[in-house]
C-alpha positions, -999 to +999 in steps of 0.1 A: +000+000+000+029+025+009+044+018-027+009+028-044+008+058-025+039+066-033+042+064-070+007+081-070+019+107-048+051+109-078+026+109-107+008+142-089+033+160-083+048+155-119+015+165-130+014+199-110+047+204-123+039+207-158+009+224-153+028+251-136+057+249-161+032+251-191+015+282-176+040+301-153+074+310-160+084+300-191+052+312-211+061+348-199+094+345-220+077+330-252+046+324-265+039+303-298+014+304-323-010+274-324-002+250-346-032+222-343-023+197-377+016+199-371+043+187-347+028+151-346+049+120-336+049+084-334+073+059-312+079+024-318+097+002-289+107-029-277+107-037-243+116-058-212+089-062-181+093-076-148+069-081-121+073-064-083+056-066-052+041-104-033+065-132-038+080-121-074+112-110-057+116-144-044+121-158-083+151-159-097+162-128-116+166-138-154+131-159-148+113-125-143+123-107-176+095-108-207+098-089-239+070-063-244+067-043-278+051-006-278+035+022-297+023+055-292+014+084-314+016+121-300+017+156-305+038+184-291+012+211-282+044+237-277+084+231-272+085+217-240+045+199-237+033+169-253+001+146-247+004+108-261-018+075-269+005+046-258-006+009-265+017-016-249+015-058-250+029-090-245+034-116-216+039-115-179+051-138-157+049-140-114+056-160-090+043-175-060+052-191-024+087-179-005+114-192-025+090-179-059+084-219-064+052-214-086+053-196-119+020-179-136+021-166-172-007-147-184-011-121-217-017-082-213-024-051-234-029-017-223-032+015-234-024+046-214-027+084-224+006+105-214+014+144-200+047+146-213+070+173-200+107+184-219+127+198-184+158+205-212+130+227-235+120+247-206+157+257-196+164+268-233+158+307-248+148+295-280+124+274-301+155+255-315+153+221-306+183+203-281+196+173-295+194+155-264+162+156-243+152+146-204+110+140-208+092+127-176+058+117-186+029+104-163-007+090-172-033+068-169-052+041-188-066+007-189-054-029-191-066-063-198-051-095-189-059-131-203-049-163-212-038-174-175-018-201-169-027-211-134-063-230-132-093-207-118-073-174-124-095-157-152-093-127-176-091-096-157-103-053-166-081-027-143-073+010-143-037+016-146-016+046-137+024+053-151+049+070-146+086+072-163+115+095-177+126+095-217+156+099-228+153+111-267+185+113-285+185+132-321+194+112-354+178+139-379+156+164-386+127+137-386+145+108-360+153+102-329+171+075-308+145+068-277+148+050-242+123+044-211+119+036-177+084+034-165+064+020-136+029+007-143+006+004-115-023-021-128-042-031-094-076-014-094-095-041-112-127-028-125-144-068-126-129-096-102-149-123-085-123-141-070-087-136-051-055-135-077-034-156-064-002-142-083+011-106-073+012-090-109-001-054-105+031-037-105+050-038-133+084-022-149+095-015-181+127-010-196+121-003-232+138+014-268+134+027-300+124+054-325+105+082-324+093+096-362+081+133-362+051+136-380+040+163-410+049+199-403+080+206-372+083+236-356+070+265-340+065+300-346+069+324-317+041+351-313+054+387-313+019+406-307+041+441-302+065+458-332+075+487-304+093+503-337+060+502-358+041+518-328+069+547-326+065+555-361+026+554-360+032+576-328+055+599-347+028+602-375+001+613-353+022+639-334+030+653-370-005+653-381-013+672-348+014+698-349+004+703-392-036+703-374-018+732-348-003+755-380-041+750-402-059+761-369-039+795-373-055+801-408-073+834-413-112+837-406-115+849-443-094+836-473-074+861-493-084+867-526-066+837-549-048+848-582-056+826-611-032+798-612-014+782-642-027+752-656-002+723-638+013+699-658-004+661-650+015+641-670+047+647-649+038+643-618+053+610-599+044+592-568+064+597-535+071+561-523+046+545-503+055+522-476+032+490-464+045+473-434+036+433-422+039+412-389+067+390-391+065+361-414+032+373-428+020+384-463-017+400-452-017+436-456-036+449-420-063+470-418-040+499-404-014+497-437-048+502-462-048+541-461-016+540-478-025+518-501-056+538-511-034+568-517-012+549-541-043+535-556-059+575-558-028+589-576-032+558-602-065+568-609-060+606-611-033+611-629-035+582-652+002+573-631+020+536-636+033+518-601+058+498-594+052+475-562+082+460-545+083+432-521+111+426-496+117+404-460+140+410-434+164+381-432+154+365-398+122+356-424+145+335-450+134+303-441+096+319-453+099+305-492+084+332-513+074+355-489+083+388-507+065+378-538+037+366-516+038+406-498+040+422-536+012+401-552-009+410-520-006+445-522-011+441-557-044+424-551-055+453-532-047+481-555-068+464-582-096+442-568-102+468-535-096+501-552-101+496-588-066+502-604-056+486-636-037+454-634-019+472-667-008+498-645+011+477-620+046+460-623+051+436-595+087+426-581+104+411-552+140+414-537+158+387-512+168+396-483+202+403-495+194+431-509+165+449-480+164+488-478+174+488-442+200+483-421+205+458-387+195+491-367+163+489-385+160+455-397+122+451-387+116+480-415+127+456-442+089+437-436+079+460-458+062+466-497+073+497-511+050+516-544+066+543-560+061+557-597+066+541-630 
């Protein structure tokens, strides 16, 4: 009974650990965006078991050990949290009397569902993976036993609660190397009508293998605030105020306005027009539109050709066409939102190589630029 308590007593406190892990610290220093079809896995294993509590210690060593296969399929919800669906079989064996004189074999399967927990993932600043990982898990699940080889001892339904640590190893971008200890407690039996007479609710496993990511790997983290994009949308309102403060000084009455010359249309050119986007992104946001629609405006007025330029800064080179993808969008806009012709506009992109803006400003270089034909 004091064993039980105590590896349930472990599997809480693993548990409370994660939970406070997975929403305390370490979520103030990075938050990810949610990737629901990606960062899937699935571990195959082979095993040995061995039976603990009663008389089983009593047996002789080597008589104990059984070979067990596994397989579980997973998901990291975030670098250092994953939840898994493990389905373990094979034969037990235990023993019986004081020098373990009577031997039982019976079949098993169980399945249990895992809180996995990456201790390495939480210590490291970045969403770059380690290539060695330390990953308690704990669970719970179900097991049935059958095919008993003692007479009168019949097929058995229990609850089951684990516990263990993984050792993961990195082979590749898609593999890794895999080992476990775990401790399955199987002893709450959800339909007996008789005594088992053979100790076999405690088991160990010693198991490895390897583990195959899945789809898409990797996460992106969220950056909800460009403090540079806010400064210059500050610096923009304080200009409009201060040009507001100067109007505001305007005579009550206008002065009497000389004819003017007729201006020249066909020469006039647009100043370049600057569309900024969140990191890794190619959406134009609602607060980049306005300049759009003035590009779009001197198109339409003056009959004027544009030139739309893509570029990325290069922390967003592993984006594949991202720069086109920004171009084409504002593109898209200017003709489908605002009406210009799709004659008028010449669309191009630039690598990173070759952004406007320096590492002081790197953020800047997220940017579509229009200028005049």
């Amino acid at each position: 009974m004091k064993l039980k308590l105590t590896m349930l007593s472990l599997m809480g406190a693993m548990a409370l650990t994660a939970g406070a892990q997975d929403g305390g610290s370490h979520a103030c220093k990075t938050a990810y965006e949610k990737s629901t079809p990606h960062n899937w896995f699935i571990t195959l294993q082979g095993g040995a078991t061995m039976m603990f509590n009663g008389h089983n210690d009593n047996a002789k060593f080597t008589d104990r050990i059984r070979i067990a296969p596994s397989i579980a399929l997973g998901k990291w919800h975030n670098p250092y949290y994953a939840t898994r669906l493990k389905v373990v079989g094979g034969e037990a064996v235990s023993f019986d009397g004081f020098h373990g004189e009577w031997k039982n074999t019976n079949m098993f399967v169980g399945a249990h569902y895992d809180f996995m927990l990456d201790l390495l993932g939480l210590a490291r600043s970045t969403d770059r993976p380690n290539a060695f990982r330390l990953i308690p898990f704990t669970g719970v699940g179900y097991e049935y036993k059958f095919d008993s080889a003692a007479v009168g001892e019949r097929n058995t339904h229990s609850a089951s609660a684990h516990a263990g640590l993984q050792l993961a190893l990195r082979l590749g971008s898609r593999v890794d190397l895999v080992c476990e200890g775990e401790g399955s407690w199987n002893g709450l039996q959800l339909a007996k009508s008789f005594p088992i007479r053979f100790e076999n609710s405690l088991r160990f496993m010693l198991s490895a293998g390897l583990n195959f990511r899945l789809g898409k790997v990797g996460f992106t983290p969220v950056r909800p605030v460009d403090h540079e994009a806010i400064n210059a949308l500050q610096n923009q309102i304080n200009a409009l105020r201060a040009e507001n403060a100067e109007l505001s000084k305007r005579p009550v009455e206008c002065p009497e306005v000389m004819p003017q010359a007729i201006v020249d249309t066909e020469n006039r050119f647009l100043a370049e027009k600057s569309i900024l986007f969140r990191h890794g992104k190619s959406q134009v946001s609602d607060d980049q539109l306005i300049t759009v629609f003035d590009a779009a405006q001197f198109s339409k007025d003056y009959n004027g050709d544009l030139i739309v330029t893509g570029y990325v800064q290069k922390s967003e080179s592993r984006f594949k066409d991202l720069a086109q993808k920004r171009a084409q969008a504002v593109a898209k806009v200017l003709t489908e939102k605002y009406g210009v012709s799709s004659h008028k506009i010449t669309v191009e992109w630039k690598q990173a190589a070759d952004a406007p803006f320096d590492a002081k400003s790197a953020s800047w270089n997220r940017v579509v630029v229009i200028r005049s034909k």
